[in-house]
C-alpha positions as CSV (number, residue, x, y, z in Angstrom):
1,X,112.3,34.6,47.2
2,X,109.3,35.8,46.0
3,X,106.9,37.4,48.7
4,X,103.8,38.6,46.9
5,X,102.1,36.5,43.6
6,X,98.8,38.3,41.9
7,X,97.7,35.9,39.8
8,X,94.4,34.9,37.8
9,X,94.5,38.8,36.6
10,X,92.1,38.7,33.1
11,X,93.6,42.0,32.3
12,X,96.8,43.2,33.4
13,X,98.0,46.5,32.7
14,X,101.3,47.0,33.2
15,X,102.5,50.3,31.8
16,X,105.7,48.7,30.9
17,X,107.6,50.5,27.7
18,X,109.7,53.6,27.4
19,X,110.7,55.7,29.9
20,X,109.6,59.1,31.0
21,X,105.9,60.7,30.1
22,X,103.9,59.3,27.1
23,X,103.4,61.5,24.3
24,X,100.3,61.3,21.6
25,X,99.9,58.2,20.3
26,X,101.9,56.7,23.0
27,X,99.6,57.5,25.7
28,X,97.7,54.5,24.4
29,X,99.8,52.2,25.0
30,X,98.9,50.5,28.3
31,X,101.7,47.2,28.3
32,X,98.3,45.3,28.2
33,X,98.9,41.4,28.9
34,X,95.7,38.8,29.0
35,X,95.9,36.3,31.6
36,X,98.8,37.9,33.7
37,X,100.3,37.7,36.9
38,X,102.5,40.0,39.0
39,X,105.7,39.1,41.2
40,X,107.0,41.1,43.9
41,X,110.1,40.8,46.8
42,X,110.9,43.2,49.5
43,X,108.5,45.9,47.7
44,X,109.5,46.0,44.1
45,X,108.1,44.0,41.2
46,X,110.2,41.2,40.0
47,X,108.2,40.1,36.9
48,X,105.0,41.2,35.3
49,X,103.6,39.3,32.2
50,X,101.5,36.0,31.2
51,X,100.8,33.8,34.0
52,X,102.8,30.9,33.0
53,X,106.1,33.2,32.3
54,X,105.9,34.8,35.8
55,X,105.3,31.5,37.9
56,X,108.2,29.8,36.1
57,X,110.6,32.5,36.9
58,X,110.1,33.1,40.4
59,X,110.9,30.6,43.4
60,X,107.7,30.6,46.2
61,X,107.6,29.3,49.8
62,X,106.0,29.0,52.8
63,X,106.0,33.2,53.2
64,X,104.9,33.6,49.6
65,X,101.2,35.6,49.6
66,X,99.3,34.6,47.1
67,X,96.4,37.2,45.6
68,X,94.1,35.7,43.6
69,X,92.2,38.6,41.5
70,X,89.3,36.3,40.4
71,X,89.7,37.3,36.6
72,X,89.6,41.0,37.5
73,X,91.7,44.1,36.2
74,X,95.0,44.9,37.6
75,X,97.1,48.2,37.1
76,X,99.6,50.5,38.7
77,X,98.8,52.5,41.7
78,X,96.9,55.2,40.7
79,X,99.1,58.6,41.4
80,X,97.0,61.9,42.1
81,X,100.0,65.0,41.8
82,X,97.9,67.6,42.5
83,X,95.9,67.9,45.9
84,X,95.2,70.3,48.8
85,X,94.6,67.5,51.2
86,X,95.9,68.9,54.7
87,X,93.5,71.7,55.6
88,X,91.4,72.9,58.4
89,X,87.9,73.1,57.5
90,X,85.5,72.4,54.4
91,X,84.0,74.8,52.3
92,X,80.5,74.1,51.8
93,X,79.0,77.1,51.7
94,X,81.2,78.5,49.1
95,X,79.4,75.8,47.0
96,X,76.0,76.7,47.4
97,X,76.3,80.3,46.6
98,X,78.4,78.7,43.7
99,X,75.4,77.0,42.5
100,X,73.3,80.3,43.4
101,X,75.9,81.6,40.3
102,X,78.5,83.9,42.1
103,X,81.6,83.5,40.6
104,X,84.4,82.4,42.2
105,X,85.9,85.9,41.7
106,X,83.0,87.3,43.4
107,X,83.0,84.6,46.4
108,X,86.8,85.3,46.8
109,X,86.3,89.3,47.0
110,X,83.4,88.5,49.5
111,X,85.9,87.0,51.8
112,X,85.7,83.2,50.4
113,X,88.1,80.7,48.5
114,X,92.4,80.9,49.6
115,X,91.5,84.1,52.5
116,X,88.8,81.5,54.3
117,X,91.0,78.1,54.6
118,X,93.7,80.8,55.2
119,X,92.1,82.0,58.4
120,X,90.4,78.7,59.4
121,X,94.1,76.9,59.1
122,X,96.2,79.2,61.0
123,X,93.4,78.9,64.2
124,X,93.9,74.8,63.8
125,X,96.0,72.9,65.8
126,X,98.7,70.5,64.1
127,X,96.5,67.5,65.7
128,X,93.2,68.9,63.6
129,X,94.9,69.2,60.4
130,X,96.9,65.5,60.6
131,X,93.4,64.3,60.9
132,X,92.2,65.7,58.1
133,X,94.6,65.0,56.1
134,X,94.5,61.0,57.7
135,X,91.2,60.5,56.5
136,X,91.8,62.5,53.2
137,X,94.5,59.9,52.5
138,X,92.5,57.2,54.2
139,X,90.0,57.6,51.5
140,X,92.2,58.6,48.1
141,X,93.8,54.9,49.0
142,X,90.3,52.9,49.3
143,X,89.9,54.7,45.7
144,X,93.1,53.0,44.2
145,X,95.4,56.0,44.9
146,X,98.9,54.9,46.3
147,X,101.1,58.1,46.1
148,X,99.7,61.7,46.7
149,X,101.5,64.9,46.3
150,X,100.0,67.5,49.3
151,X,101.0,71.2,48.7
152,X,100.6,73.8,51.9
153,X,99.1,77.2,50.6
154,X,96.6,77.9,53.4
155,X,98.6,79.4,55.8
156,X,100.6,82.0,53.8
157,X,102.6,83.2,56.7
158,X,105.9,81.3,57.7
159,X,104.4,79.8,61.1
160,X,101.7,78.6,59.3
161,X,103.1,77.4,56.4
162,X,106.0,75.2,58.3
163,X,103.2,73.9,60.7
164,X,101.1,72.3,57.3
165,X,104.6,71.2,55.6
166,X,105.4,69.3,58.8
167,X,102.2,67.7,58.9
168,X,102.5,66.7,55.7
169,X,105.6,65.2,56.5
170,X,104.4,63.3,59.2
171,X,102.0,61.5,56.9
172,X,104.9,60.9,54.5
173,X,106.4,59.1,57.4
174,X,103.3,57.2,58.8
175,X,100.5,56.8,55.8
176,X,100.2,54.1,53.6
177,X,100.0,56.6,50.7
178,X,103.0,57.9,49.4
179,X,103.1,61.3,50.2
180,X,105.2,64.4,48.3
181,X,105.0,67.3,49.8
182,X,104.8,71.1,47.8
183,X,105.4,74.4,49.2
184,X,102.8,76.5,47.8
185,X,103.8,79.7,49.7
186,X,102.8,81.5,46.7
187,X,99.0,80.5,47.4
188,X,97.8,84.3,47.4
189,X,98.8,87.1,49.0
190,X,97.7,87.0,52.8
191,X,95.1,90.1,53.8
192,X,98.4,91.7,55.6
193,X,100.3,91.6,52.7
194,X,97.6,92.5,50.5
195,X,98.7,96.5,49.8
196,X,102.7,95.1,50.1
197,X,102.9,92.2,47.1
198,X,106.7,92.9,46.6
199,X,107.1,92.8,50.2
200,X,105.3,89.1,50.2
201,X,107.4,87.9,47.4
202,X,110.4,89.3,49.2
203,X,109.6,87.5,52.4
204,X,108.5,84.3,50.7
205,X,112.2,84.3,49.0
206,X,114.0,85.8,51.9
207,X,112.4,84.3,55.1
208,X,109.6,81.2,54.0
209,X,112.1,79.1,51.9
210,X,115.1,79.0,53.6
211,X,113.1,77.6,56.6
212,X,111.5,75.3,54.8
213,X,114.5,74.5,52.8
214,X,116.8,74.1,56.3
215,X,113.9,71.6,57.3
216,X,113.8,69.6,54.1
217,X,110.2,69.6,54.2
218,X,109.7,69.9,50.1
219,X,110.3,68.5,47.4
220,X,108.7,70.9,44.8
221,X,107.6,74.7,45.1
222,X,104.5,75.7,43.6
223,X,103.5,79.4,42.2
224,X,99.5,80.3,41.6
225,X,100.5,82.7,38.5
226,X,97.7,83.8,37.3
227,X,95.7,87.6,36.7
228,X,95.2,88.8,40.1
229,X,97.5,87.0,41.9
230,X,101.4,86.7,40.8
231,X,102.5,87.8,37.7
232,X,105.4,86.1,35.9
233,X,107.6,87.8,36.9
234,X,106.9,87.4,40.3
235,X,106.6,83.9,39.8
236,X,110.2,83.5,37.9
237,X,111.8,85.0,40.6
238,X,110.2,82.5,43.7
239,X,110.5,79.7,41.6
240,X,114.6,80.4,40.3
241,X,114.8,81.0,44.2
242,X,113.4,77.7,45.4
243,X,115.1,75.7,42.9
244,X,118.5,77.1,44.4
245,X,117.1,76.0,47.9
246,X,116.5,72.4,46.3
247,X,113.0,72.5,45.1
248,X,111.8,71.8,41.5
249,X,109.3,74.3,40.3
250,X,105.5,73.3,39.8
251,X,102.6,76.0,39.1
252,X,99.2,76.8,38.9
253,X,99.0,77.5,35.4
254,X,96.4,79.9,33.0
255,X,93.5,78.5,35.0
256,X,91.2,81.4,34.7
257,X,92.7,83.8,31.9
258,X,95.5,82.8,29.1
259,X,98.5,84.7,31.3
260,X,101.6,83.2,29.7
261,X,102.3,80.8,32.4
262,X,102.4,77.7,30.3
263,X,105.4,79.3,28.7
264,X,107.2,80.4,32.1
265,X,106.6,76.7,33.0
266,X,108.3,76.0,29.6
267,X,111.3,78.3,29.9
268,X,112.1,77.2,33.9
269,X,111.7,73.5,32.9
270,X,109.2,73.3,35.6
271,X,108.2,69.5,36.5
272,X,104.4,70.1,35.8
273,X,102.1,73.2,34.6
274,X,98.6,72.4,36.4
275,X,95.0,73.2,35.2
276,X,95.6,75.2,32.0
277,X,91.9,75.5,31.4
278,X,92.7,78.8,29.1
279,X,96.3,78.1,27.9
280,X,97.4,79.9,24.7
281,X,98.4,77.9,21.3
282,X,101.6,79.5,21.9
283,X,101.5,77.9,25.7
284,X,100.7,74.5,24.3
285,X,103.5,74.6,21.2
286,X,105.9,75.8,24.6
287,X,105.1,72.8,26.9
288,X,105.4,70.4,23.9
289,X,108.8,71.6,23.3
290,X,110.3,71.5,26.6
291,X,108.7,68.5,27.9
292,X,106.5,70.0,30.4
293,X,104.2,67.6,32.3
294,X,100.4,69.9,31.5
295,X,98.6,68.2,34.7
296,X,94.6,68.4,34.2
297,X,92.0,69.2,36.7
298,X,88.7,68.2,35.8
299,X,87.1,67.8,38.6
300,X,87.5,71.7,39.5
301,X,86.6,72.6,36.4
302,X,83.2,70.5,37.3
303,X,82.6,71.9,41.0
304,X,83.3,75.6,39.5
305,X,80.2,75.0,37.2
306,X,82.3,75.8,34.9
307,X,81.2,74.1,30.6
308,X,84.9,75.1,29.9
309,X,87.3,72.5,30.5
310,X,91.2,71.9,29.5
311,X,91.9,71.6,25.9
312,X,93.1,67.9,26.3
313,X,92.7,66.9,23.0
314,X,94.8,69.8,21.7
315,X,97.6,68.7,24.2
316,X,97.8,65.5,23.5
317,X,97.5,65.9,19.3
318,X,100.3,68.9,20.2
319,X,103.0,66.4,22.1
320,X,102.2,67.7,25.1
321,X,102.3,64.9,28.2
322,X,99.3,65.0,29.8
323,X,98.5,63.8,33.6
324,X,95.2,63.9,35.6
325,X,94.9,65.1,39.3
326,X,92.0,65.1,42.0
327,X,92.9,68.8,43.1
328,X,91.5,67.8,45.9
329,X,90.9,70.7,48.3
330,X,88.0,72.2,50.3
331,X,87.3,74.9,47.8
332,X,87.2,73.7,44.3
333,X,87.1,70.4,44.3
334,X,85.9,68.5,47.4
335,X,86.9,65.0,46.3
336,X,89.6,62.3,47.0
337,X,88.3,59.8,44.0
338,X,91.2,59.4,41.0
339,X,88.1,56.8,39.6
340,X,85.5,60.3,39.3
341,X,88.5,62.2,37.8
342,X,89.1,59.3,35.6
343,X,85.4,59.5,34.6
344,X,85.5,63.0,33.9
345,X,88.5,62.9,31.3
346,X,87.3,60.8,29.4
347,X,83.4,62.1,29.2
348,X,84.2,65.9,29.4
349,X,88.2,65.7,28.1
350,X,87.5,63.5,25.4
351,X,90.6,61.6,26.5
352,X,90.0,58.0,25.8
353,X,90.0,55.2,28.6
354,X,94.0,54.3,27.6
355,X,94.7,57.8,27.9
356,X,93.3,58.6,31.3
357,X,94.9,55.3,32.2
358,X,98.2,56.8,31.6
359,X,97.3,60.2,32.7
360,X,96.8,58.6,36.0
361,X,99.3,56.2,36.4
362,X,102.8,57.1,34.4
363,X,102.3,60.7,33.6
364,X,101.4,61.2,37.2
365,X,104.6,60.0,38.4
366,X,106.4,61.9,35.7
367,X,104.6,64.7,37.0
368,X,106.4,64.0,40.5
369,X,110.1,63.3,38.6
370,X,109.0,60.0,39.8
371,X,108.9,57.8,36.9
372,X,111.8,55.4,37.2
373,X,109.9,54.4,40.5
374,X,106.1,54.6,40.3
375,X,103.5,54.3,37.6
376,X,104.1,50.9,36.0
377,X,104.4,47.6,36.9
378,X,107.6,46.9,35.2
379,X,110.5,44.6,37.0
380,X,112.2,46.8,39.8
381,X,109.5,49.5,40.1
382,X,107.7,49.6,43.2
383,X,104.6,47.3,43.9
384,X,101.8,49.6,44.1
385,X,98.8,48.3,42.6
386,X,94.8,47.8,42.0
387,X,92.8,45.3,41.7
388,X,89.4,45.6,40.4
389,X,86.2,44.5,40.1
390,X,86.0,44.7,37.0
391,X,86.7,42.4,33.8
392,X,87.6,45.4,30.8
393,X,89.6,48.8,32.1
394,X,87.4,50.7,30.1
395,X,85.1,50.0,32.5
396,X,86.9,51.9,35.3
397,X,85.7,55.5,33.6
398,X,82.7,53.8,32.0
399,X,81.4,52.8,35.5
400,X,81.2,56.0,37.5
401,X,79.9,57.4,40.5
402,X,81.1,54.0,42.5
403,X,84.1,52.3,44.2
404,X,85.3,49.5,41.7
405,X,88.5,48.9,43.5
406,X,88.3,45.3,45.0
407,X,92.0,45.2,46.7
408,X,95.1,47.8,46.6
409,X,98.8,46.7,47.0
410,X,101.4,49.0,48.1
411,X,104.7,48.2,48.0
412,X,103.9,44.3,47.6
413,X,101.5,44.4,50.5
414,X,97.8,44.0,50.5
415,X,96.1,47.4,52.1
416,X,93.3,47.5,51.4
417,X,90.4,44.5,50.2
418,X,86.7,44.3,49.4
419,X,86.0,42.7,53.1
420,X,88.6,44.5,55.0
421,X,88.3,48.2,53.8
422,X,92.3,49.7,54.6
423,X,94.5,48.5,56.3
């Protein structure tokens, strides 16, 4: 019995096509359907196409909820697989000296950037930082995003880190928003650490992992490898070490200065390389080969003030799967809207609306080695989707700066509507 109906969709993007990320010319291809309608039963989609198809080949009842989307746009959940979202306090005066043009180098040797959120989080209680991440995810879903990845980082000390990982696990377990959680250990190197790296990289391998790794509290690790932080080699050795405690490597890749770790992300069959403003060719020709999800991050590069942005285009003409991500954090980029990021990669990126589409939607979820269940609207994924107000998806980038999103589903229930804000 069906459970959920969306019908009256003008545009429905289903995403439906191969599996795994979308490659060059096939991250155009959105599974576009005119006149649609979407079927659903205990959470997963049961047919997606033409109106007419889906309602003859699904029974309704009494229970049935019926979603009319008054000629508006329908497509997957958006998936953001990059954020910061549990943390203790904003940033905001980092950004106005950043707009009085000191560096983020500079703010960071001035005792700004990782160091502040690092001392702010270890002073806050588990009850501050589950309400900041609440109304981070409270927001990211009223913009259309239904799965989140949430990476600790700010605490950089084993107490602290297991007390963000845990919180981050209690939203998995109680938010609307699927949540994946990332160990991100491997932020920076803590001021007590700071004349000892060895000895951090040491006791993130020796002491950090196998306590978060007896607590099952990640799925992925995450490395910042990058100049002035950890080197490759440092970063092959934590990552080889946390895929042996169960957790699939992720990094921070050649945001700042082309360092080579595209190509570590490459050799370690890592599931994404993120931000690669400055990736080498060699970096590029590396993730193209191995598959590599490259995971972009506009909207940083915007709050940085920063007119030197990912080479997108490069990527995508290269083979490289390409996804999109908020980054959302109280540093770098202060928002929780998947529709700005959107915006961005399409205006500064060049990627076209069909691109950033897929960038958000099925690259995303390849990004979180969870294609086969999110990012399309295809029979037996799950039923995360958005409605909008909206009659052509190129509006959706076209039409910045506001909420388009009239309803959300997740998992075949409505969350979130135009009257009733979430659920």
């Amino acid at each position: 019995m069906t459970d959920l109906i969306i019908r009256n969709i003008g545009q429905l993007i289903t995403m439906d096509g191969a599996a795994g990320p979308r490659r060059g010319p096939a991250m155009r291809e959105l599974g576009l359907v005119e006149g649609g309608a979407v079927a659903s039963s205990d959470g997963r989609v049961l047919a997606a196409g033409p109106e007419s198809s889906v309602m003859a080949s699904v029974e309704t009842g009494p229970g049935t909820t019926v979603i009319d989307a008054d000629g508006g746009v329908v497509t997957p959940g958006l998936v953001d697989p990059h954020t910061h979202a549990v943390f203790a306090a904003t940033r905001e005066g980092e950004f106005a000296m950043r707009v009085e043009g000191r560096s983020y180098e500079e703010i960071a040797e001035a005792g700004g950037g990782i160091r502040s959120s690092v001392r702010s989080l270890r002073a806050a209680s588990p009850e501050l930082l589950r309400e900041n991440g609440q109304a981070a995810l409270d927001r990211m879903l009223e913009y259309g995003t239904t799965t989140a990845e949430v990476k600790s980082g700010y605490g950089l000390s084993l107490e602290s880190e297991l007390k963000m990982l845990r919180v981050a696990s209690e939203l998995a377990d109680t938010h609307v928003v699927d949540v994946v959680p990332t160990f991100l250990g491997a932020h920076e190197f803590p001021d007590e650490w700071r004349d000892d790296r060895e000895g951090y990289v040491d006791h993130l391998i020796n002491d950090m992992m196998p306590a978060v790794a007896a607590e099952r509290l990640a799925r992925f690790c995450d490395v910042f490898c990058e100049e002035g932080v950890f080197t490759v080699e440092q970063s092959r050795r934590v990552l080889t070490a946390a895929r042996a405690h169960g957790m699939e490597p992720k990094l921070h890749a050649d945001e700042l200065h082309p360092f080579g770790a595209a190509e570590l992300a490459a050799e370690l069959e890592a599931a994404s390389a993120d931000h690669l403003v400055c990736v080498s060719d060699d970096g590029i020709a590396a993730l193209a080969a191995a598959g590599v999800v490259a995971v972009l991050l506009p909207g940083t590069t915007l709050s940085l003030g920063s007119s030197e942005f990912a080479p997108a285009r490069k990527m995508i003409e290269a083979g490289v799967p390409v996804a999109l991500a908020t980054d959302c954090n109280p540093g770098s980029s202060m928002t929780e809207s998947m529709q700005i990021i959107l915006a961005l990669a399409s205006m500064m990126l060049r990627m076209t609306p069909e691109e950033a589409l897929v960038a958000a939607t099925v690259n995303a979820a390849a990004a979180l080695r969870a294609g086969d269940v999110l990012g399309s609207l295809a029979p037996g994924r799950q039923c995360d989707a958005v409605i909008w107000e909206v009659d052509d998806y190129r509006a959706i980038p076209y039409h910045y700066g506001v909420n388009l999103v009239a309803a959300v589903v997740k998992r075949g229930e409505m969350v979130v509507s135009r009257d009733a804000g979430a659920a």
